[in-house]
N, C-alpha and C positions, 0 to 999 in steps of 0.2 A: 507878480507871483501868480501862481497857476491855483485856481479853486480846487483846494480835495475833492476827490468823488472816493463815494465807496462803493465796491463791487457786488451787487450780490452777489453771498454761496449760492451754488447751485447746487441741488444734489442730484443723482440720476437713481434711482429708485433698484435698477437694475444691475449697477458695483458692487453695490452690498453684498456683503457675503451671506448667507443663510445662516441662521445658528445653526443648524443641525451640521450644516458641513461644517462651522468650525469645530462641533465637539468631534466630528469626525478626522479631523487635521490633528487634534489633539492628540485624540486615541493612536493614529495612526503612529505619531511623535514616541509617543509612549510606549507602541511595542517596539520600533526600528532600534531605539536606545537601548535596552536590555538584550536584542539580537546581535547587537553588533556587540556589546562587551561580551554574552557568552562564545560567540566566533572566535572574537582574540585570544578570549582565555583558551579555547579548545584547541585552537591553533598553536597558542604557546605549551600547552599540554604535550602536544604530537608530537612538537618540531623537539622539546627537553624531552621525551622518552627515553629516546635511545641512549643517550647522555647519561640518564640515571643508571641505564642498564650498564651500560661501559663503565662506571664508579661501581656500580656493586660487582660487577663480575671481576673488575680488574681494582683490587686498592692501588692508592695513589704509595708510591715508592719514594722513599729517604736514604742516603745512605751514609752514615756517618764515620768521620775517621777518628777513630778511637785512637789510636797512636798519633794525630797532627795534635789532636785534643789534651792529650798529658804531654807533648812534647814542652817543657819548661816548666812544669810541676813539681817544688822539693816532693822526695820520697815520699815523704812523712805524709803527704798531702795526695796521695796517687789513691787512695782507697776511698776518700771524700768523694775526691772527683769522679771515680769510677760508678761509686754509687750515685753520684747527681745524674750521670748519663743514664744510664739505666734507667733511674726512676723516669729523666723524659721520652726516653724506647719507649716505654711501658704509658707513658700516659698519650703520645703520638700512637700508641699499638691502638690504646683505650678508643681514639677516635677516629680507629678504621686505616690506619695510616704503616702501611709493611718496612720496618726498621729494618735496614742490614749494616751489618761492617765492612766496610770499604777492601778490608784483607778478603774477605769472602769473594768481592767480586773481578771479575777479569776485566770487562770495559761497559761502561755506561755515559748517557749523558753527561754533562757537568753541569744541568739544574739542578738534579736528582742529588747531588752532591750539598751538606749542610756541613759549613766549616765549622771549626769552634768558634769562633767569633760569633755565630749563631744559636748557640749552644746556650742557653740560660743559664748562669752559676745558680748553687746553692741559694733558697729564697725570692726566688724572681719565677712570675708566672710565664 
């Protein structure tokens, strides 16, 4: 078996880093990090501008078929329902959202289109 030896460390006096450069590495660290998060942010600012402006200039459109929506309704039951839609016109109007009746329009999308089956009854948010 082979005798251990151990190595001196060496050191070189000249690697070392300076303290002052490292608080300067530090500081350096410390402004890049806050530069670069407010870029992104300012970047995500710019690029969603226009975006916001297109939602406020133009509301988002619904169009609902009031007649698919009572088709198989007893009578009895037509004034319920009537009122349940309305009240969700009125609370889709509440947030910013342009309700129309499907008889109103001549052709649209068929996203824009909300069937009954989407339509909340009575009770349901």
């Amino acid at each position: 078996m082979l005798p251990e030896t151990t190595v001196p460390e060496i050191r070189h006096p000249e690697t070392r880093v300076p303290a002052d450069r490292r608080a300067g590495s530090i500081l350096l660290f410390a402004a890049i990090l806050p530069a670069a998060l407010a870029g992104g942010y300012l970047g995500a600012e710019i690029t969603a501008r226009p975006l916001r402006e297109a939602i406020a200039t133009r509301p988002p459109v619904l169009i609902i078929d009031v007649a698919a929506a009572l088709d198989g309704i007893a009578p009895e039951d037509v004034g319920e329902a009537i009122a349940d839609l309305r009240t969700t016109a009125v609370r889709l109007a509440d947030g910013g959202v342009l309700v129309l009746d499907a008889q109103a329009v001549l052709a649209a999308p068929e996203d824009v289109y909300v069937r009954p089956r989407d339509v909340p009854s009575r009770g349901q948010p």
